[in-house]
KEMIBA-977043 format. One record per residue (C-alpha): z, y, x. Coordinates in steps of 0.02 Angstrom, whole numbers, m for minus. Layout:
+--------+--------+--------+
!     c3 !     c2 !     c1 !
+--------+--------+--------+
!      Z !      Y !      X !
...
+--------+--------+--------+
% end
This chain:
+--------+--------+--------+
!     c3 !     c2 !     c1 !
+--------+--------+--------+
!      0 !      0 !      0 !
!    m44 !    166 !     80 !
!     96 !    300 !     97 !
!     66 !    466 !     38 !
!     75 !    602 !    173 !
!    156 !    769 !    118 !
!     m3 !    903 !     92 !
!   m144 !    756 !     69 !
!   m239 !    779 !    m86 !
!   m297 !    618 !   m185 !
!   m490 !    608 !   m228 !
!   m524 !    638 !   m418 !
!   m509 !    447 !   m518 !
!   m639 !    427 !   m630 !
!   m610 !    281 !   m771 !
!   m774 !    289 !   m840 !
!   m957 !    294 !   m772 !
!  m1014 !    389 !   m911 !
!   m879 !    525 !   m900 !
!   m916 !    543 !   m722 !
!  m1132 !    560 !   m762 !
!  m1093 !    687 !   m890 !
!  m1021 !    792 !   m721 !
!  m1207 !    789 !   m661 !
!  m1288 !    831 !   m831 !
!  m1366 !   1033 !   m827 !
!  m1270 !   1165 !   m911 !
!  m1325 !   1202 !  m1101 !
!  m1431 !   1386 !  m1069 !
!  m1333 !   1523 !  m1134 !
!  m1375 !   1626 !  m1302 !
!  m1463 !   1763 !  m1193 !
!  m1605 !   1607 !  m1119 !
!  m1618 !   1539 !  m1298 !
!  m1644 !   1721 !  m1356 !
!  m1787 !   1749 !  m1212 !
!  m1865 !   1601 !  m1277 !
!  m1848 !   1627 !  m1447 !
!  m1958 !   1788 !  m1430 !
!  m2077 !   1723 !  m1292 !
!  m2127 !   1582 !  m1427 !
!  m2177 !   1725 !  m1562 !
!  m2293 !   1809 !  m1438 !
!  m2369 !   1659 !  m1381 !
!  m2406 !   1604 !  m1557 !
!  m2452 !   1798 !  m1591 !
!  m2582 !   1758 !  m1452 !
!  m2609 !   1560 !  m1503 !
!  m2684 !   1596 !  m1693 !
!  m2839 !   1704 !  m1647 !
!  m2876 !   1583 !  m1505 !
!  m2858 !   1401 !  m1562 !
!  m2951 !   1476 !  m1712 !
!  m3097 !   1548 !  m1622 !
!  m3126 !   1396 !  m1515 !
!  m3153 !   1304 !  m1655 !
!  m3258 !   1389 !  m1739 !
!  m3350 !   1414 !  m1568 !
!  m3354 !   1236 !  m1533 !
!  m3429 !   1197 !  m1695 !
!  m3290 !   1112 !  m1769 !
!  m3178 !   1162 !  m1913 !
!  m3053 !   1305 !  m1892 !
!  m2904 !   1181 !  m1908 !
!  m2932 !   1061 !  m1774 !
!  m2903 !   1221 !  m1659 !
!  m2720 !   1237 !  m1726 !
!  m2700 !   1048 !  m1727 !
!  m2738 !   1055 !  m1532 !
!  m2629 !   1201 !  m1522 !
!  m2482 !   1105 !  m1611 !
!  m2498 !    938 !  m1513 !
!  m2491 !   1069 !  m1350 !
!  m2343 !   1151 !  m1390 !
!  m2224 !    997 !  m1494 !
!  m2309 !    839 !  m1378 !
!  m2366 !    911 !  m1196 !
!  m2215 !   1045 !  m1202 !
!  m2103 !    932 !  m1228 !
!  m2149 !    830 !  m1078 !
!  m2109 !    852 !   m875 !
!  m2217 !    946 !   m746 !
!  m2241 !   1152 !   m768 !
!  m2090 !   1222 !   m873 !
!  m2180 !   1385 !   m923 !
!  m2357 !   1335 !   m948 !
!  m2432 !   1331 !  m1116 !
!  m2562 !   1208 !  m1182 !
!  m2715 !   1232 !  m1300 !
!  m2898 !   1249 !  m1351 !
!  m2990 !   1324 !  m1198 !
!  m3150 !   1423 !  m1204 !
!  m3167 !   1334 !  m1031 !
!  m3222 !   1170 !  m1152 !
!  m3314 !   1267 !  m1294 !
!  m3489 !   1248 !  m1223 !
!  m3454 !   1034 !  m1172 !
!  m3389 !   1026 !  m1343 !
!  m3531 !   1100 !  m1466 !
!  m3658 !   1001 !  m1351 !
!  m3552 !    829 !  m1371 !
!  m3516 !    884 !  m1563 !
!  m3711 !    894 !  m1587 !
!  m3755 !    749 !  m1497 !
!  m3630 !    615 !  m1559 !
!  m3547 !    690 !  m1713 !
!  m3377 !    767 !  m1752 !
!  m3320 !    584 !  m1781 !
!  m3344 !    532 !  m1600 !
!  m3277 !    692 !  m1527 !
!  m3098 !    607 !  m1537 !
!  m3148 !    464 !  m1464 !
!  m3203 !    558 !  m1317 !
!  m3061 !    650 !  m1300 !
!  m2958 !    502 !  m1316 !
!  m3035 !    417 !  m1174 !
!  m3023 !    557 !  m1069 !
!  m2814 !    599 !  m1111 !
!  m2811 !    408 !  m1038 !
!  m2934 !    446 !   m889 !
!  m2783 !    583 !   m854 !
!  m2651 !    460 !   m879 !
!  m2698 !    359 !   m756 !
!  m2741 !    488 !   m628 !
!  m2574 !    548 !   m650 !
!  m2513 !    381 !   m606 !
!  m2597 !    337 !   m459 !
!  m2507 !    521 !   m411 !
!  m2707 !    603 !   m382 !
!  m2652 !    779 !   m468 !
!  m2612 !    837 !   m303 !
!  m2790 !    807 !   m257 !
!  m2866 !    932 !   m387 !
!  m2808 !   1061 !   m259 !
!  m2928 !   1010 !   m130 !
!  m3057 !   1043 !   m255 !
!  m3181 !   1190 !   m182 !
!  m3119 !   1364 !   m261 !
!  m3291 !   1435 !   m239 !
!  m3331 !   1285 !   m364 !
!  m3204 !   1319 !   m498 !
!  m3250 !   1494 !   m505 !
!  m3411 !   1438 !   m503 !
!  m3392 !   1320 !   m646 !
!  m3298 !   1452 !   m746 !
!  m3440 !   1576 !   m699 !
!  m3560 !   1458 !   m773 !
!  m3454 !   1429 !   m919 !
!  m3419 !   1600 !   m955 !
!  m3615 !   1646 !   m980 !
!  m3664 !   1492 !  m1092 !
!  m3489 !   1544 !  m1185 !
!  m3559 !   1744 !  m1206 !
!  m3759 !   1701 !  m1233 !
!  m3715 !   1562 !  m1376 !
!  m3560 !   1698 !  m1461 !
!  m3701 !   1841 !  m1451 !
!  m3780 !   1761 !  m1600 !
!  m3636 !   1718 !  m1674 !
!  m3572 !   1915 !  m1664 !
!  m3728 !   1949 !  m1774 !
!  m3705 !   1791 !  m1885 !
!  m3837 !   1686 !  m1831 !
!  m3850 !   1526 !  m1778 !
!  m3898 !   1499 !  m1581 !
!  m4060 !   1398 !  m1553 !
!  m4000 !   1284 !  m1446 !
!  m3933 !   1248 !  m1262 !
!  m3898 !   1403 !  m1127 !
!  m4081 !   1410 !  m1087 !
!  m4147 !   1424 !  m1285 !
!  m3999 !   1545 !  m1292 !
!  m4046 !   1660 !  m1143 !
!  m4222 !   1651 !  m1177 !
!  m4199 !   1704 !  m1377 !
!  m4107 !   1858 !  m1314 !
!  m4224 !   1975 !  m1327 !
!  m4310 !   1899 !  m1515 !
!  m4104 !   1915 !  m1557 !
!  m4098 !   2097 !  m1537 !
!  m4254 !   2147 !  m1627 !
!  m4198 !   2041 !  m1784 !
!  m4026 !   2131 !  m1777 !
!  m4107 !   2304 !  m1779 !
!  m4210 !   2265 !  m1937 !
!  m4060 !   2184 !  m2022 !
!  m3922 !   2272 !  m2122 !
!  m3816 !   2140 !  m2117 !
!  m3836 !   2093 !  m1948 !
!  m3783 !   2265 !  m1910 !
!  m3643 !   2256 !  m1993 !
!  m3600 !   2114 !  m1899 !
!  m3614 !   2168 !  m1737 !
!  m3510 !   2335 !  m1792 !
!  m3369 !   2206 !  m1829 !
!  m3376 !   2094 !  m1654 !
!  m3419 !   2261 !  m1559 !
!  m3259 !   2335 !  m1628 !
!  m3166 !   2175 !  m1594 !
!  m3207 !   2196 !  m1407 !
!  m3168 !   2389 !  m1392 !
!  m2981 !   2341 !  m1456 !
!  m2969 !   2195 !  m1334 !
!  m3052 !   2319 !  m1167 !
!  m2925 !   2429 !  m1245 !
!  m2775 !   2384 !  m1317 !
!  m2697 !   2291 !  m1151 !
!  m2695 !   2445 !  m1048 !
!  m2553 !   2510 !  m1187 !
!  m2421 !   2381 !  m1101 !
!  m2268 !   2413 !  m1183 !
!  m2353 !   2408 !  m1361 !
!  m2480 !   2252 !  m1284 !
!  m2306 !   2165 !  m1257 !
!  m2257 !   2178 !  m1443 !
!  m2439 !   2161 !  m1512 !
!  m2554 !   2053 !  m1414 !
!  m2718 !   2113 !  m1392 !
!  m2816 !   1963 !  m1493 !
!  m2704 !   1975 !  m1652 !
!  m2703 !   2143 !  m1691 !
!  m2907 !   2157 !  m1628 !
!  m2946 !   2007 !  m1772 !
!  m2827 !   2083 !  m1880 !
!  m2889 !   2255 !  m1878 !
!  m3065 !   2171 !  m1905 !
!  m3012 !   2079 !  m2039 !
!  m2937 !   2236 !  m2118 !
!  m3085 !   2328 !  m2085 !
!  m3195 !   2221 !  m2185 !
!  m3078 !   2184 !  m2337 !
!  m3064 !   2375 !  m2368 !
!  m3280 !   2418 !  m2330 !
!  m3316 !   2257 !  m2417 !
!  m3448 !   2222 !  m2280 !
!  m3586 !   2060 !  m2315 !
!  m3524 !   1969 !  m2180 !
!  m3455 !   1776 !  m2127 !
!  m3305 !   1728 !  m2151 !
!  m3207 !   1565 !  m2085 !
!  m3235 !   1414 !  m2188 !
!  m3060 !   1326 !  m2235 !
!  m3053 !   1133 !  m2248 !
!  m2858 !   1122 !  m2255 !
!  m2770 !   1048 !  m2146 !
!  m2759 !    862 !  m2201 !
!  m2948 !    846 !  m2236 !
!  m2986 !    925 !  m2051 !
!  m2895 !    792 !  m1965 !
!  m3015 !    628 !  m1939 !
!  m2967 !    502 !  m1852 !
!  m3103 !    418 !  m1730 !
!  m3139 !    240 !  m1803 !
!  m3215 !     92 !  m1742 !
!  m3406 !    166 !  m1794 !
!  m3384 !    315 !  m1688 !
!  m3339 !    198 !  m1542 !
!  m3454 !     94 !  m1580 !
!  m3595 !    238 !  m1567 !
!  m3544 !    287 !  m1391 !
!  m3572 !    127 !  m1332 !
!  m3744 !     91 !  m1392 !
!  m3878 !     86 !  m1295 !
!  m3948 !    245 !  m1211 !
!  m3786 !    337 !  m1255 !
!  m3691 !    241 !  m1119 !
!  m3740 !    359 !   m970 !
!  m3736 !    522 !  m1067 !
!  m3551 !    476 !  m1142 !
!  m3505 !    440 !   m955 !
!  m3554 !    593 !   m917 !
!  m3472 !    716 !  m1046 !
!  m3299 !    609 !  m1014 !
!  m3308 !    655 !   m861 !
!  m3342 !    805 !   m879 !
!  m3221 !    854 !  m1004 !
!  m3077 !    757 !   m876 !
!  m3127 !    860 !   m724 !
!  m3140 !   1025 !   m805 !
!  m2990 !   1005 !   m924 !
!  m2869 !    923 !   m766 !
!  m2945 !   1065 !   m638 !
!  m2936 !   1195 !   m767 !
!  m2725 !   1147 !   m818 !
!  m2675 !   1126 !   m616 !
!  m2758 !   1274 !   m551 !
!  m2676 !   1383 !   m719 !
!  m2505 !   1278 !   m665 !
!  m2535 !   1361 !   m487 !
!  m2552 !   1524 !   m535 !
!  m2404 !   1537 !   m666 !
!  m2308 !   1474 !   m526 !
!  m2350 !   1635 !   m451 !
!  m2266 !   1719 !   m600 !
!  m2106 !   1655 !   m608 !
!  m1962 !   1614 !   m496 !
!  m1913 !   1457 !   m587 !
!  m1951 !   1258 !   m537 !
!  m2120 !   1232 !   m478 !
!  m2234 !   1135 !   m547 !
!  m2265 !    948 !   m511 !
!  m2449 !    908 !   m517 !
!  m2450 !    706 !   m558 !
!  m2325 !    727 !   m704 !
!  m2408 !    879 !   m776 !
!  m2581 !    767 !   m759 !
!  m2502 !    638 !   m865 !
!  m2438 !    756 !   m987 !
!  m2619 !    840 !  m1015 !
!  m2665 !    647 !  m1009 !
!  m2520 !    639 !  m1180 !
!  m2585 !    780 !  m1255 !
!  m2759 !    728 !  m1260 !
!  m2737 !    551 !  m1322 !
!  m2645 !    646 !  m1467 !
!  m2762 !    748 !  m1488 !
!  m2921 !    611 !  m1486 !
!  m2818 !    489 !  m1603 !
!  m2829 !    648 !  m1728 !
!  m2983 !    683 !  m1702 !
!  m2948 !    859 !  m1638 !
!  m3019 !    984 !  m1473 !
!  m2967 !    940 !  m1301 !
!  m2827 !   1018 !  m1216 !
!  m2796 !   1116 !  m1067 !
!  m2678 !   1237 !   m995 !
!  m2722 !   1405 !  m1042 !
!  m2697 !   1548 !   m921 !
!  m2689 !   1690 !  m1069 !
!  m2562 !   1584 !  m1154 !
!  m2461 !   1573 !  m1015 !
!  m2453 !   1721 !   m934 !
!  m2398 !   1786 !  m1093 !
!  m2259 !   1668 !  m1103 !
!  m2185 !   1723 !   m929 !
!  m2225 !   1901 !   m953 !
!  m2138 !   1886 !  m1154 !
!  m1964 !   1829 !  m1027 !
!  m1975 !   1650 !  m1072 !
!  m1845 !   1554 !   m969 !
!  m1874 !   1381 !  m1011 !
!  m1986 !   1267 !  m1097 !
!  m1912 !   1298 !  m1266 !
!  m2028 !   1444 !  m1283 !
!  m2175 !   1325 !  m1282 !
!  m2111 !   1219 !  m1409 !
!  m2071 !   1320 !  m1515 !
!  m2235 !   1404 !  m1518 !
!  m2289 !   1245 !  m1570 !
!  m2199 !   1241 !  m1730 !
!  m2245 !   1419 !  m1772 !
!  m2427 !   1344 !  m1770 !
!  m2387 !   1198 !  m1874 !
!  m2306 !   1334 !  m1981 !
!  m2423 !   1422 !  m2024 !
!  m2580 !   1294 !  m2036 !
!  m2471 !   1213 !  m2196 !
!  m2389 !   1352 !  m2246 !
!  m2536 !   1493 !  m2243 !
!  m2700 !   1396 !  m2231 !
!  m2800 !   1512 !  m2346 !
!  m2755 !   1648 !  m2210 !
!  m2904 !   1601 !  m2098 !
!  m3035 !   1626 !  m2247 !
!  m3013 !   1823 !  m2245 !
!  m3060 !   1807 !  m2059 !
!  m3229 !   1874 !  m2021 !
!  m3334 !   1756 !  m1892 !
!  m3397 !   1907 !  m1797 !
!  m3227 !   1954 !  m1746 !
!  m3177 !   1793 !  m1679 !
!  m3347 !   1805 !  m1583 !
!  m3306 !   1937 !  m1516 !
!  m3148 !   1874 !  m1444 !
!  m3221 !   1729 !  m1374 !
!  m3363 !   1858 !  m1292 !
!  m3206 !   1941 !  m1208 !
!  m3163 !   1802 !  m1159 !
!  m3325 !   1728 !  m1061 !
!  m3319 !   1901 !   m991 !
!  m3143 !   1855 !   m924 !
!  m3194 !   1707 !   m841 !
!  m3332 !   1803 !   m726 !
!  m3265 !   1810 !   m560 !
!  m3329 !   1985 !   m535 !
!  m3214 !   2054 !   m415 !
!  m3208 !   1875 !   m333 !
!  m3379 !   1885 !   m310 !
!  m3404 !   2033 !   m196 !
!  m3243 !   1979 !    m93 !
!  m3324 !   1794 !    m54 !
!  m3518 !   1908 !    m15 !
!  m3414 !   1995 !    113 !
!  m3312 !   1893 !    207 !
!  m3372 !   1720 !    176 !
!  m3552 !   1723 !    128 !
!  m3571 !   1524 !     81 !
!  m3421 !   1517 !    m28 !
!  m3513 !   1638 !   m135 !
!  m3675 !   1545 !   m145 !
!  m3597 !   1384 !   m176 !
!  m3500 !   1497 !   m332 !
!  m3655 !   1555 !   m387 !
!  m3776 !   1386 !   m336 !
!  m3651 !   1305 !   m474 !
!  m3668 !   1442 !   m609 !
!  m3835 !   1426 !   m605 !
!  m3850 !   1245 !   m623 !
!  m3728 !   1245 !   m739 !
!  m3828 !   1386 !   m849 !
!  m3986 !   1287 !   m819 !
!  m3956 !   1112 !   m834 !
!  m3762 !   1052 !   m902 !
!  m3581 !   1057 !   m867 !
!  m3586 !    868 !   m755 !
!  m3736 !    911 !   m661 !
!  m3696 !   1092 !   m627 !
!  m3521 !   1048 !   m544 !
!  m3571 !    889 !   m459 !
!  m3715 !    994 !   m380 !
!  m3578 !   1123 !   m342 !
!  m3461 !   1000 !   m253 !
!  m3614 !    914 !   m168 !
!  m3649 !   1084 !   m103 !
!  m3464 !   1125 !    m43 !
!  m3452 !    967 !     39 !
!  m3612 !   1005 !    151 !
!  m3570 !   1190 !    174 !
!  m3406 !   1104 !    245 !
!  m3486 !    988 !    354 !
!  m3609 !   1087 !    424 !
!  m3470 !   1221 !    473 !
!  m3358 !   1095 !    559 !
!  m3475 !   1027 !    654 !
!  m3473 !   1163 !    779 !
!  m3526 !   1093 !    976 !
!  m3560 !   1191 !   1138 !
!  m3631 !   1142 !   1294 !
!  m3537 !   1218 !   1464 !
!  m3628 !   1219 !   1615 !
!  m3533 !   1163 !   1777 !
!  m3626 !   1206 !   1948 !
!  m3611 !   1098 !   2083 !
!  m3481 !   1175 !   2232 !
!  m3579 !   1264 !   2393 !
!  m3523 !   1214 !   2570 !
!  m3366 !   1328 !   2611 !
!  m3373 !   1425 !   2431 !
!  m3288 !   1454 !   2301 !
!  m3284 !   1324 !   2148 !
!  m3411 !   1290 !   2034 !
!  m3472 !   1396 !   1915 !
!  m3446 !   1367 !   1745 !
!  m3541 !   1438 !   1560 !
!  m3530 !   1420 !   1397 !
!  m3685 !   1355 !   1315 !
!  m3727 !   1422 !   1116 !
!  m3859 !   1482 !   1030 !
!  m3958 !   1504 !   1205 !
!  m4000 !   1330 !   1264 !
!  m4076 !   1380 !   1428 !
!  m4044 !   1551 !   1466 !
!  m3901 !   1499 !   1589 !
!  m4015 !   1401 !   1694 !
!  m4121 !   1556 !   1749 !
!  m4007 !   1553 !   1910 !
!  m3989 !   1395 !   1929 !
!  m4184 !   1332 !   1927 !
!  m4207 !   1452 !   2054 !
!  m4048 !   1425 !   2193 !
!  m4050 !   1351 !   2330 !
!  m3983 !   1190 !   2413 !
!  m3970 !   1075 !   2258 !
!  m3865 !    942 !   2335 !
!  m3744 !    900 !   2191 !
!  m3790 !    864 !   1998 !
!  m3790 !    979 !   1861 !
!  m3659 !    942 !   1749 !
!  m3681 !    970 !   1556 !
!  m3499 !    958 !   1466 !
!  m3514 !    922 !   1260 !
!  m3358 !   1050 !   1163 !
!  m3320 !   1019 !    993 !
!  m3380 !    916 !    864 !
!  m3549 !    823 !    853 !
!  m3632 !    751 !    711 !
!  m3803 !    726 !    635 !
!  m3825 !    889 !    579 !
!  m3818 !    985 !    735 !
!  m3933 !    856 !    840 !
!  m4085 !    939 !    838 !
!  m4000 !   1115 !    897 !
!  m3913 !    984 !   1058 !
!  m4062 !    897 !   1087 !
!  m4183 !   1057 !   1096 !
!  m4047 !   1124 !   1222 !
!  m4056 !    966 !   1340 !
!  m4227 !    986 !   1333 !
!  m4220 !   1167 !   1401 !
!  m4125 !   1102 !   1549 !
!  m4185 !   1124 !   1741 !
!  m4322 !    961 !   1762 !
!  m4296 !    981 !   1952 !
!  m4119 !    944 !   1932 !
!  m3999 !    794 !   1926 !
!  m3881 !    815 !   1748 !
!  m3721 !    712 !   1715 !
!  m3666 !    714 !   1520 !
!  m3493 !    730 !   1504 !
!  m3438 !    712 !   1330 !
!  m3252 !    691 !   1344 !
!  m3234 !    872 !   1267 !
!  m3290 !    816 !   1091 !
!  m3168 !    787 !    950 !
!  m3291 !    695 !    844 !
!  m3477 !    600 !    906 !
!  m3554 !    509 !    772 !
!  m3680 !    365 !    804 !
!  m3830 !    484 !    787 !
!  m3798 !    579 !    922 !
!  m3717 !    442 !   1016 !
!  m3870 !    345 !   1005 !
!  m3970 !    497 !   1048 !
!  m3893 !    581 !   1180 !
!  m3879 !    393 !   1249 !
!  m4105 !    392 !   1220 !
!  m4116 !    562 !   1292 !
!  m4015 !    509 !   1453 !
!  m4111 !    356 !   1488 !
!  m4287 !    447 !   1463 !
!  m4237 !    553 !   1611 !
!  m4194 !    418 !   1728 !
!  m4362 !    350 !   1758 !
!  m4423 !    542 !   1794 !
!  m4319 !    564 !   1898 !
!  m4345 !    426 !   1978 !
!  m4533 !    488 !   1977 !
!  m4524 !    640 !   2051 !
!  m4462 !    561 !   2205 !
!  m4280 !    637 !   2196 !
!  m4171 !    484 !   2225 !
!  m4056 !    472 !   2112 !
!  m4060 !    444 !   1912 !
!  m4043 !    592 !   1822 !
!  m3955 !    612 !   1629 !
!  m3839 !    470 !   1711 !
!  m3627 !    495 !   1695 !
!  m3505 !    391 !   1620 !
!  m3484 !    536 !   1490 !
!  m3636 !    459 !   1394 !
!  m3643 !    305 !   1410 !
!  m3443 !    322 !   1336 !
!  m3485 !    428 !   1186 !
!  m3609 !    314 !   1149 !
!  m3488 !    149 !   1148 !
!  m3366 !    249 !   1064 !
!  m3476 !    301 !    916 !
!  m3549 !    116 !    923 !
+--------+--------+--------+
% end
């Protein structure tokens, strides 16, 4: 039995293991976080409405399956682990992927396909490769969301007038100018366009109030002064077609499976999943990145928020609904409304779900012009304008890969355009770290200093000027490779060795490079055996191009 020692405190006994977990559970928040949140979650749904509304209609889908996305954002994917303060919803990043995928497989299927690609997310989020989407070329994403933003403006341009867009970004671009001369001999086409052109002069406007923009986000009170506007003129315009809530929300079935698998569909379905899971997971971690940047709270944990995107989209496929993805407007408004945790989110949520059963009738008074006009805002937003002439200044490729992608994207689709855009990043990439150099060594003259050594570049053979011309060759010329040498830089080494001094003997010495691939290998290997023999010819003794430096790289890359 141990004796107790005057001044020795005993460690705290603890009976129970569940008394002593509680000890490591987080404090409740006080009344002044729930009260932050509380009014975060109003301006966030403030901001939501217009936006999961105007998505829809965008994406040619009904208004409700905007709020539906909206909902399962804020009550499923807020509820889950990863960013604390971003907020989840209909993007305008998808709109264009998601009227093209509408027209060509039905509103049936589109669940399916966003189904598939919440699981695609799920198990990327598993296999921990959400860290990954930050290697992904920035000059690409802004790129994509270049490309994205013009399709998104030329198909709302018609809308803004209430007509329906021909087709695909070309039609759309090319019925520009036919648009504007129907508008002018149309009364209510004008009045259309006075209706989305006013929505837009609120939005340019309206944020640079910020105390009142804080109270009264921009979107809401631009589609409700619209909607105002037209109620009280009585103007002959569109207005938003209500379905109600219940009779929006179609499940896929087995048929709409069943019509993504058949054949000829198989390659094109491949295609938009993908599509929709790289934009949607890129568009979500890069917004998680830069609300991190907001806030001094927990960062964000890229595989966990993967798999909650991945949650939210299953949810939202199984009812039929738009794809999800973090939205940067959404949640910059929740930090900047003082939301402290994600409470705000989720409660945002349930205003949604409020007021799609409570007020459905609401988004019937809503004119289509105006929402148009939001979403033409919008595609405005996501030109990288100011990016642009940054990237044109200080790193000239970056900005043709951004603007390579945008125009692929504008020309051809969403897949191609970004897979042509990372193709091209990769190369750019490859063809700047494959930097080599050649440095010249000079032999060392009877009682002289040491030999002389330059730096070979762009000038293959100015630096041998001197050398063809001294006197007493007795040693070898030796050639030492810096940097790294791959296929794309071996015509550039080879026209170099070439303007070497014939007269003289050259040693390779590659031990400088950090990477030889078997291309040059095998052809600086060629190029030093083809001037043995004339060497040999010319009567000068020894082999010239010989050196162990070679005839290593070559093994090496072998």
């Amino acid at each position: 039995m141990q004796r107790l020692r005057p001044g020795r405190v005993l460690p705290a006994l603890s009976p129970l293991p569940f008394f002593s977990s509680l000890r490591s559970l987080p404090p409740r928040p006080p009344l002044a976080v729930w009260r932050a949140d509380f009014a975060a979650s109003l301006v966030v749904f403030l901001v939501a409405v217009p936006l999961c509304v105007g998505v829809a209609v965008a994406s040619g889908v009904p208004a409700e399956l905007g709020l539906v996305t909206g909902i399962v954002g804020g009550l499923v994917t807020g509820l889950l682990p990863g960013s604390s303060l971003q907020v989840s919803g209909p993007a305008a990043g998808l709109t264009v992927l998601v009227y093209e995928a509408v027209q060509e497989y039905g509103l049936g299927a589109l669940g399916a396909l966003v189904l598939v690609t919440g699981v695609l997310q799920l198990a990327m989020g598993a296999l921990r490769l959400g860290r990954w989407f930050r290697a992904i070329s920035v000059a690409v994403v802004q790129g994509m969301l270049a490309g994205i933003g013009l399709l998104l403006i030329a198909g709302q341009l018609y809308a803004l007038v209430d007509t329906a867009a021909p087709g695909g970004g070309p039609a759309n671009l090319g019925g520009l100018p036919g648009l504007a001369a129907t508008t002018a001999g149309s009364a209510t086409a004008l009045a259309a366009l006075a209706v989305g052109a006013g929505t837009i002069a609120v939005l340019a406007w309206w944020p640079r109030r910020l105390r009142a923009a804080r109270v009264l986000p921009a979107p809401l009170l631009a589609v409700a002064l619209a909607t105002v506007a037209v109620a009280v003129l009585d103007l002959p315009v569109a207005r938003v077609e209500v379905r109600g809530l219940v009779a929006a929300v179609q499940p896929p079935d087995g048929a709409d499976f069943a019509r993504l698998t058949a054949d000829g569909a198989v390659v094109g379905v491949l295609g938009t999943v993908l599509a929709f899971t790289l934009i949607a997971s890129a568009e979500s971690l890069f917004s998680a990145a830069a609300v991190d940047r907001l806030h001094d709270g927990p960062r964000t944990d890229y595989d966990k928020e993967l798999m909650a995107q991945g949650v939210g989209n299953a949810v939202c496929g199984a009812l039929g609904a738009l794809p999800m993805t973090a939205v940067i407007v959404r949640s910059a408004a929740n930090v900047q409304a003082g939301a402290r945790t994600k409470a705000s989110r989720v409660l945002h949520g349930g205003w949604l779900l409020l007021f799609a059963v409570a007020f459905p009738a609401a988004l019937g008074v809503v004119p289509v012009a105006a929402l148009a006009g939001v979403l033409v805002h919008a595609g405005w937003k996501l030109l990288p304008r100011k990016e642009f002439g940054a990237l044109w200044r200080e790193h000239r490729g970056e900005a043709v890969v951004l603007a390579a992608t945008a125009v692929a994207i504008v020309a051809t689709n969403m897949f191609e355009g970004v897979l042509l855009g990372l193709l091209m990043a990769i190369a750019k990439s490859a063809w700047e770290t494959s930097q080599v150099q050649w440095e010249i060594v000079e032999p060392a003259e009877p009682g002289g200093p040491g030999g002389r050594q330059e730096p070979e570049g762009q000038e293959g053979a100015e630096g041998q000027e001197g050398a063809e011309g001294a006197e007493g060759q007795q040693g070898p010329l030796r050639v030492r490779a810096v940097g790294h040498a791959t296929f794309l830089r071996l015509p550039k080494l080879l026209d170099q060795l070439e303007a070497l001094p014939k007269d003289r003997e050259i040693e390779l010495d590659l031990s400088g490079l950090r990477h030889l691939d078997h291309a040059c290998a095998a052809a600086l290997a060629g190029w030093a055996e083809r001037r043995r023999p004339a060497r040999t010819a010319a009567g000068r003794g020894t082999a010239a191009g010989t050196g162990t430096g070679a005839d290593t790289g070559a093994e090496a890359a072998g």
